[in-house]
C-alpha positions in Angstrom: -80.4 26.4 27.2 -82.5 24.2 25.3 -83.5 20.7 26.5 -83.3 19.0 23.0 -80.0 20.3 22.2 -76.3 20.9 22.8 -75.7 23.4 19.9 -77.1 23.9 16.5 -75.5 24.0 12.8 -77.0 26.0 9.8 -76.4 23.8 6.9 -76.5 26.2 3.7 -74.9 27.6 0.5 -73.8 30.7 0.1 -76.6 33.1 -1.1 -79.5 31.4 0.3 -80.2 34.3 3.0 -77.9 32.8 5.6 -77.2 36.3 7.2 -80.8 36.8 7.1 -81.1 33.6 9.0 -78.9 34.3 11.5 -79.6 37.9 12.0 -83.3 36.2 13.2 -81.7 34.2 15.0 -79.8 35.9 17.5 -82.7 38.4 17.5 -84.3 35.4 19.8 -84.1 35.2 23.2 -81.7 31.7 24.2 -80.0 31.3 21.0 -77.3 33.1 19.6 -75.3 32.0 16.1 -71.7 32.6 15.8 -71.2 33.4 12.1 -68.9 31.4 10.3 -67.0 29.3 12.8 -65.1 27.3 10.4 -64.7 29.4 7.5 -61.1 28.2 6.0 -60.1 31.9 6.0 -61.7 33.5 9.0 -63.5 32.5 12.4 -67.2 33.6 12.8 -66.9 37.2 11.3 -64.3 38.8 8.7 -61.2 39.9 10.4 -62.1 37.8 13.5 -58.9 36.0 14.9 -60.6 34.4 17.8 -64.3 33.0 19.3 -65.1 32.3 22.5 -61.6 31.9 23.5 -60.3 29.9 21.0 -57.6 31.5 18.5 -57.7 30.8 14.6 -54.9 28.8 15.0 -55.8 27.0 17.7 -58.9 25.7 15.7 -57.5 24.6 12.6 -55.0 22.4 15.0 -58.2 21.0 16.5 -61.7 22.0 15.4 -63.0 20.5 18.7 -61.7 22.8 20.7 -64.2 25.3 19.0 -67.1 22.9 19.1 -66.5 22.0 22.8 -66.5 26.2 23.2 -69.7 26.2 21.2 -71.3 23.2 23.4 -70.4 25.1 26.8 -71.5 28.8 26.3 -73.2 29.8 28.8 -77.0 31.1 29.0 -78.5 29.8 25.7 -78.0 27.7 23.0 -74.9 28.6 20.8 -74.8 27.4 17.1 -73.0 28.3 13.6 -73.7 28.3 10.2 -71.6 26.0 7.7 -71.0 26.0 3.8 -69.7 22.9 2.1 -66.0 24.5 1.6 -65.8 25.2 5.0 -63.7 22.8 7.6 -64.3 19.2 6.4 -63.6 17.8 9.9 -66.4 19.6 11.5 -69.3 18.3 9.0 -69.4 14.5 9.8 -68.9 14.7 14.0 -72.2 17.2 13.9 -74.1 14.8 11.9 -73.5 11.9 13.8 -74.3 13.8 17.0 -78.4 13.9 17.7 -77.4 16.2 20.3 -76.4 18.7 17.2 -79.4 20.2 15.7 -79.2 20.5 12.2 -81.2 23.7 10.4 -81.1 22.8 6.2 -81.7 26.2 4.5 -82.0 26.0 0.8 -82.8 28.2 -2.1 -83.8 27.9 -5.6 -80.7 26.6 -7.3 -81.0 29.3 -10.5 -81.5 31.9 -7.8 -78.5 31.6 -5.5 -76.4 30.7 -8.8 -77.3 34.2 -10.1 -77.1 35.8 -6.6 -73.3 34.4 -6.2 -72.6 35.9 -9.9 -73.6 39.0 -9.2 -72.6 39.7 -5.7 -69.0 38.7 -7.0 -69.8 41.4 -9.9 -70.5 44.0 -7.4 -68.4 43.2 -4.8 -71.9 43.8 -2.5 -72.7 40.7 -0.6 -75.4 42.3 2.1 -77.3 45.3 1.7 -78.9 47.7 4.7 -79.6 50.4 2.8 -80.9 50.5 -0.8 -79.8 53.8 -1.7 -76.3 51.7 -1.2 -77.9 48.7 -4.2 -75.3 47.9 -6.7 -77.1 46.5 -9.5 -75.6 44.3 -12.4 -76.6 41.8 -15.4 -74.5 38.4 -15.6 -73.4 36.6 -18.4 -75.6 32.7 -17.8 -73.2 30.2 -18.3 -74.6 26.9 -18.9 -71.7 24.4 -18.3 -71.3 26.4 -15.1 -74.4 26.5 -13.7 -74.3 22.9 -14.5 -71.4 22.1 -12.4 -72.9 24.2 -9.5 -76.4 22.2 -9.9 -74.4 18.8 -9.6 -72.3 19.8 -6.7 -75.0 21.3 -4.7 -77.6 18.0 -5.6 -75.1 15.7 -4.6 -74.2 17.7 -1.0 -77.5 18.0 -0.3 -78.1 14.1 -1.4 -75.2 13.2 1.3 -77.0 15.1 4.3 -80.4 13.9 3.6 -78.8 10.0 3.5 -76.5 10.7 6.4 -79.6 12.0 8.5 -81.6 9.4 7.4 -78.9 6.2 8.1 -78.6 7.7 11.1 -82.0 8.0 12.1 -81.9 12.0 12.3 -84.0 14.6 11.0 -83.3 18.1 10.4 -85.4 21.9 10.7 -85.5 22.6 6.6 -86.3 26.1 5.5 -85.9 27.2 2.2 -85.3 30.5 1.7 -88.6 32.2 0.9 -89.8 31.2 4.0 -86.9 34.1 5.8 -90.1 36.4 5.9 -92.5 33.8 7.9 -92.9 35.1 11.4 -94.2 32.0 12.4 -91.7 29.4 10.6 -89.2 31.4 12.4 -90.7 31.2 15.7 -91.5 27.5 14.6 -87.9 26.9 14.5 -87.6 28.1 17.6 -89.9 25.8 19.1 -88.4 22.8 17.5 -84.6 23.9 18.3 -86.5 23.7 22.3 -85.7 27.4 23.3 -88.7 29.8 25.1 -87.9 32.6 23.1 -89.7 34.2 20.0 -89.9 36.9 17.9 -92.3 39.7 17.8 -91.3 41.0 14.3 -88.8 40.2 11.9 -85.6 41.4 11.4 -85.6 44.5 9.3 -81.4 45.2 8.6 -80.6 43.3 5.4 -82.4 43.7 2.6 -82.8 41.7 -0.5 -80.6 42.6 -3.0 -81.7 40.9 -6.6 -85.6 41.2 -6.3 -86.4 40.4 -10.0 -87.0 37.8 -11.7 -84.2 35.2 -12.9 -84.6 36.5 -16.7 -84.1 39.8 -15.6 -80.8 39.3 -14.5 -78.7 38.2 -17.2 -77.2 39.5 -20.2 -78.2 36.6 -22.5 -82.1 35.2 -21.0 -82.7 33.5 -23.9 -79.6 31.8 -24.1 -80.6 30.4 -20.2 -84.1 29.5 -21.3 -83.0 27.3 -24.0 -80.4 25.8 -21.8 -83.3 25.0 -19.2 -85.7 24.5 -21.6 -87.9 21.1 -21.0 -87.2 21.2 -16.9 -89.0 24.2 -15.8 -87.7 23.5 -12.5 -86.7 27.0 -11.5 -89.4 28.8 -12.2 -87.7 31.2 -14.8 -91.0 33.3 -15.1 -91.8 33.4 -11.5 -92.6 36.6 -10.3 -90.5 37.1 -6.7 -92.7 37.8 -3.9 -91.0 39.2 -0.4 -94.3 40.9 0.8 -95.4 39.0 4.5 -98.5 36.8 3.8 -101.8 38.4 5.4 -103.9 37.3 7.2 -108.1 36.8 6.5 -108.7 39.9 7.8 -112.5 39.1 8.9 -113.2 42.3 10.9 -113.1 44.2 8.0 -116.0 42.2 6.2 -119.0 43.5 5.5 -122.3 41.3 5.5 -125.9 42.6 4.2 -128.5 43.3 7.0 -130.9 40.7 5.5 -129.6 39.1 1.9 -127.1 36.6 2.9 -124.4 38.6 1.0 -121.0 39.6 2.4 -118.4 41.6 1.1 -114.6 41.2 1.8 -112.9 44.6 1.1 -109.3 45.3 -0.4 -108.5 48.4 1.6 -108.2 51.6 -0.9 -110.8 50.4 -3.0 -114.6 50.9 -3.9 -115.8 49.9 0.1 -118.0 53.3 0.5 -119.5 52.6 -3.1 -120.5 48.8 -2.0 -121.2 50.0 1.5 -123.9 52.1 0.1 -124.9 49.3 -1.8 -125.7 46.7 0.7 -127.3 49.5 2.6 -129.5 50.2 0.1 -130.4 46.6 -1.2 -132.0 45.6 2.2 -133.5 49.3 2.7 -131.2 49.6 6.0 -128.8 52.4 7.0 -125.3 51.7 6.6 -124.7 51.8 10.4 -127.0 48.6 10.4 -124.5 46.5 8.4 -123.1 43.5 9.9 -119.4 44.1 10.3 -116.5 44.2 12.8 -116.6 40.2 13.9 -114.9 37.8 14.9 -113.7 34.8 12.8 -116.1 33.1 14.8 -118.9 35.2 14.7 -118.2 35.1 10.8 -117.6 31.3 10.5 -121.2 31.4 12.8 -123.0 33.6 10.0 -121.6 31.3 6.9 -123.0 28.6 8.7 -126.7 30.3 9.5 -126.6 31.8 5.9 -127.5 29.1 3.2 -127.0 30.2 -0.2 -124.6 33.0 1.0 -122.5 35.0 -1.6 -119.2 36.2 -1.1 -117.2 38.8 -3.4 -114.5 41.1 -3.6 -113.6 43.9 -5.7 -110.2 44.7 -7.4 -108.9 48.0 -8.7 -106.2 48.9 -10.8 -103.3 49.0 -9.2 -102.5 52.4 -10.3 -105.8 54.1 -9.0 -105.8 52.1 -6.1 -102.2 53.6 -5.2 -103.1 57.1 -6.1 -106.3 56.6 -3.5 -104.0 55.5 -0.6 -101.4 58.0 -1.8 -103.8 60.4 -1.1 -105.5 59.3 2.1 -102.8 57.7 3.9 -99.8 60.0 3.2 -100.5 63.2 1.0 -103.9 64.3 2.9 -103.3 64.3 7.4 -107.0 63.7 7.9 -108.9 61.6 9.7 -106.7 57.7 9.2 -104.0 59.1 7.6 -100.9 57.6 8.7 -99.0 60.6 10.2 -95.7 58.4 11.6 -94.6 57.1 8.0 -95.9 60.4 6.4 -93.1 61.9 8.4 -90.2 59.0 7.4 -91.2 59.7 4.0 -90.5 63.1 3.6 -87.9 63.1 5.8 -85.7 59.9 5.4 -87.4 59.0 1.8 -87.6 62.5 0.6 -91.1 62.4 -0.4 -91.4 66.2 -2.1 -94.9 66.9 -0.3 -95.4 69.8 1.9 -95.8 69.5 5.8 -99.5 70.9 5.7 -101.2 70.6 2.3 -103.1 74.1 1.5 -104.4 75.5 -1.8 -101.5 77.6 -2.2 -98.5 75.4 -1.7 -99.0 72.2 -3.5 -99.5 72.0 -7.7 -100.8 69.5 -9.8 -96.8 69.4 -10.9 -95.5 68.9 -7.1 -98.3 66.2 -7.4 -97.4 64.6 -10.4 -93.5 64.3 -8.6 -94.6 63.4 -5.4 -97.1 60.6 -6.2 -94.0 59.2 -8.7 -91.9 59.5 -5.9 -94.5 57.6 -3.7 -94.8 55.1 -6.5 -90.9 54.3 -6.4 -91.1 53.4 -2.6 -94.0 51.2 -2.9 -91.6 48.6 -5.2 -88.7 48.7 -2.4 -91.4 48.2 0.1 -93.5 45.6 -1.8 -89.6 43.4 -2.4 -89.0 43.8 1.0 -86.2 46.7 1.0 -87.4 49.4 3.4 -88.1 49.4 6.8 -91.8 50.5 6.9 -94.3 48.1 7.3 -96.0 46.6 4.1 -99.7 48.1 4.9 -103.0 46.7 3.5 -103.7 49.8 2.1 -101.1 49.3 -0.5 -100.1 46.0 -0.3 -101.0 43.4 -3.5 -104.3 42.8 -4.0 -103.2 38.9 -4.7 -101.7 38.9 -1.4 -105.2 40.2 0.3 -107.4 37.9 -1.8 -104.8 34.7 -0.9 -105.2 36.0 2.6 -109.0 35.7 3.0 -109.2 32.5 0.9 -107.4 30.9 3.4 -110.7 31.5 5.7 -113.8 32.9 3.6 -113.0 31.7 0.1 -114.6 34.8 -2.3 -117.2 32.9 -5.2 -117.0 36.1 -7.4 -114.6 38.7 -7.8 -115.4 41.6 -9.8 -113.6 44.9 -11.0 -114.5 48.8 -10.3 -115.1 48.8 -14.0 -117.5 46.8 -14.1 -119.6 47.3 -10.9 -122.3 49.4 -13.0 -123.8 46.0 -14.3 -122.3 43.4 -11.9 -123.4 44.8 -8.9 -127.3 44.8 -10.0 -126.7 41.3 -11.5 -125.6 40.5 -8.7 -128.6 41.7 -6.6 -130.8 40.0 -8.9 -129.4 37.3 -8.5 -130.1 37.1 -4.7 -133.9 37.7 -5.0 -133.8 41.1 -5.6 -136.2 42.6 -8.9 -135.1 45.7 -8.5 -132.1 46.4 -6.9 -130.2 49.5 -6.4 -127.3 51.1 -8.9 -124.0 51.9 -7.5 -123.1 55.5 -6.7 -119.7 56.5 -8.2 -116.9 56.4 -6.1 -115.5 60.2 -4.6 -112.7 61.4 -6.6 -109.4 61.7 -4.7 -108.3 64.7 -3.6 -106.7 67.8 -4.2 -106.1 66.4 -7.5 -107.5 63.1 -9.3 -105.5 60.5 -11.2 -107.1 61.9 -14.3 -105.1 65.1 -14.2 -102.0 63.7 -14.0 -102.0 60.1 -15.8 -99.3 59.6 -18.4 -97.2 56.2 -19.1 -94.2 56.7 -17.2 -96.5 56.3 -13.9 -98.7 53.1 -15.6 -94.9 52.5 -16.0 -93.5 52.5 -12.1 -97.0 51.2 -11.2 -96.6 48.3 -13.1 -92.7 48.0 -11.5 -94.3 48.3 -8.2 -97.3 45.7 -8.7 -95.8 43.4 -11.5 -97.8 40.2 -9.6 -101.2 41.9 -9.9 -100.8 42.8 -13.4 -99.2 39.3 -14.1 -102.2 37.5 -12.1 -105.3 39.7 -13.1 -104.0 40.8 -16.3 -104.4 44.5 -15.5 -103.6 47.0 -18.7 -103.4 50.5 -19.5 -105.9 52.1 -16.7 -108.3 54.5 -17.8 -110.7 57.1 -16.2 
């Protein structure tokens, strides 16, 4: 039980991730959520005709008798979530009562508005499996959406008042914050309970990840409507990839120039490995790398005048390289557990042991398409393998490490040929070294097999890295 409070209430609209919500929930230990208590037309779950001892009749004679049944469950702290057409007698007691802890969840008002549209299109209101995705484009209606925007301002204008004339606050979440480790484990903390999670829960999957203009039949009908208020970020690109962290082992400092390098995994980090190797003269065993945050926080401080850079790739070649080293090719950190859930479960066409008789440039071509397709479910959140760093955005890595070593320069692969030796110069150096050219990927290169339709799923798969670096056509 929690020493704060008697019970809990989820405050939301439909389609702002409530099941999502909840399903995190009751995957921590001393709380548990009991659905939709006092929907009108069910109790907790569809189908349902009693909770916790009390009948659906029995609670829309008296909704207290559920509450008390809420309040008194044993072992941990019981809650529910509530919408504003469910029982009208149950909002007001819970909002008085400071013993009632009150979780606001909230979503982008355009976003659920959609959401609701098309999950009534579909008939599809949750989603485990994306092979199961019904997709559909709704018609924007402007009076509508309208209506919805007033309702839902002025619901969520009476809970904020109520909480504050009372002298209440609540837990608010918004929605994008579902995939936030430690805002759920936060919550957790503030509803009083011991229990947290060690990882997300992985069952329902978004089911609309695109971006609002995407998703109607008439987009410039709804910008026109909305045009002048921007307040719904109509040419947002939706992001359900987990945040990362700094990353600071992975850095890569010079044995003598105060430079340091912060890799994006699949990249160029042999070529600038070599590099800071051969600026100071030193092997590339002697580079300083592998630390702590402290021990890197220690060497900013020591290193006036330091330089920190990054490198970004194109997406596509970037893919193809962890394509190739991760999953296609079972050498040495190749990642053997998903390579099997690939073929097997995602029906990635590549062979079980790759040999110079049993895998063409065409079977290449297919499987490195295929591989392309599951990195944009993975990237918007839809399958159950982890989002890894050698294929995850490389806006999410560099937002990551600014967060601890802000980078002063990022460059591209392109351009490394003159930028890297500018950049040496610019540390001291009169003559420093030219980059080697980075190994091709193997058994076949990106070269061999480039055409538009994989620029095409590329782009699908990494459309905020082309939006926020402006990447193009990529070329050999």
């Amino acid at each position: 039980m929690s020493a704060k409070f008697d019970y809990f209430i989820v405050l939301a609209a439909m389609r702002t991730g409530s099941n999502l919500l909840e399903a995190n929930l009751n995957a921590i230990d001393g709380i548990t959520c009991h659905g939709e208590a006092f929907n009108p037309h069910f109790i907790g779950r569809l189908k349902s005709e009693d909770l916790l001892g009390v009948s659906l009749a029995e609670r829309d004679t008296d909704p207290t008798q559920l509450i008390n049944a809420i309040q008194s469950a044993p072992g941990c702290l019981n809650g529910f979530r509530y919408f504003q057409d469910h029982d009208p007698r149950v909002l007001e007691p819970a909002l008085n009562d400071p013993k009632c802890a009150k979780i606001i969840l909230t979503r982008n008002p355009l976003d659920s508005y959609l959401s609701l549209k098309i999950a009534r299109a579909t008939k599809q209101w949750q989603l485990k499996n994306i092979k199961r995705r019904l997709d559909a484009q709704v018609e924007f209606d402007p009076e509508e959406f309208a209506g919805y925007l007033d309702n839902l301002q002025r619901h969520q204008e009476f809970l904020l008042n109520h909480l504050q004339k009372s002298g209440q606050t609540a837990f608010y979440i918004g929605y994008d914050d579902l995939n936030q480790l430690n805002v759920l484990n936060g919550l957790a903390g503030w509803l009083g309970v011991e229990g947290r999670l060690d990882q997300l829960d992985d069952t329902l999957k978004p089911q609309n990840p695109a971006a609002p203009l995407s998703k109607v039949t008439n987009p410039d009908d709804m910008e026109q409507s909305l045009v002048g208020v921007d307040w719904f970020n109509l040419h947002r690109t939706p992001n359900f990839e987990p945040r990362r962290g700094p990353a600071a082992a992975l850095y890569v400092a010079a044995t003598k120039t105060p430079l340091m390098y912060l890799p994006i995994r699949s990249g160029v980090e042999p070529v600038i490995r070599d590099w800071l190797a051969k600026l100071d003269e030193s092997g590339p065993e002697e580079l300083i790398t592998d630390r702590s945050r402290k021990q890197t926080r220690a060497w900013m401080q020591s290193q006036t005048g330091h330089r920190k850079f990054t490198v970004l790739r194109h997406p596509l070649a970037r893919a193809h390289t962890a394509f190739c080293s991760r999953i296609l090719n079972k050498g040495p950190g190749s990642y053997q557990v998903i390579r099997h859930t690939l073929r097997n479960r995602f029906k990635l066409p590549i062979p079980g042991q790759v040999r110079d008789n049993n895998y063409s440039i065409d079977q290449h071509y297919e499987a490195f398409a295929a591989f392309l397709t599951f990195l944009r479910h993975n990237l918007d959140g839809q399958t159950p393998i982890r989002v890894d760093g050698a294929w995850c955005s490389q806006s999410l890595v560099i937002e990551g490490m600014s967060g601890f070593a802000m980078p002063d320069l990022i460059l591209r692969e392109e351009e490394l040929g003159t930028a890297l030796p500018a950049l040496g110069r610019s540390m001291g150096h009169s003559n420093p070294p030219e980059p080697a050219v980075r190994a091709e990927d193997t058994p076949y290169t990106l070269a061999q097999i480039y055409d538009e339709q994989l620029e095409a799923l590329a782009a699908e798969a990494y459309h905020r890295d082309y939006l926020q670096f402006g990447f193009g056509q990529w070329r050999p």
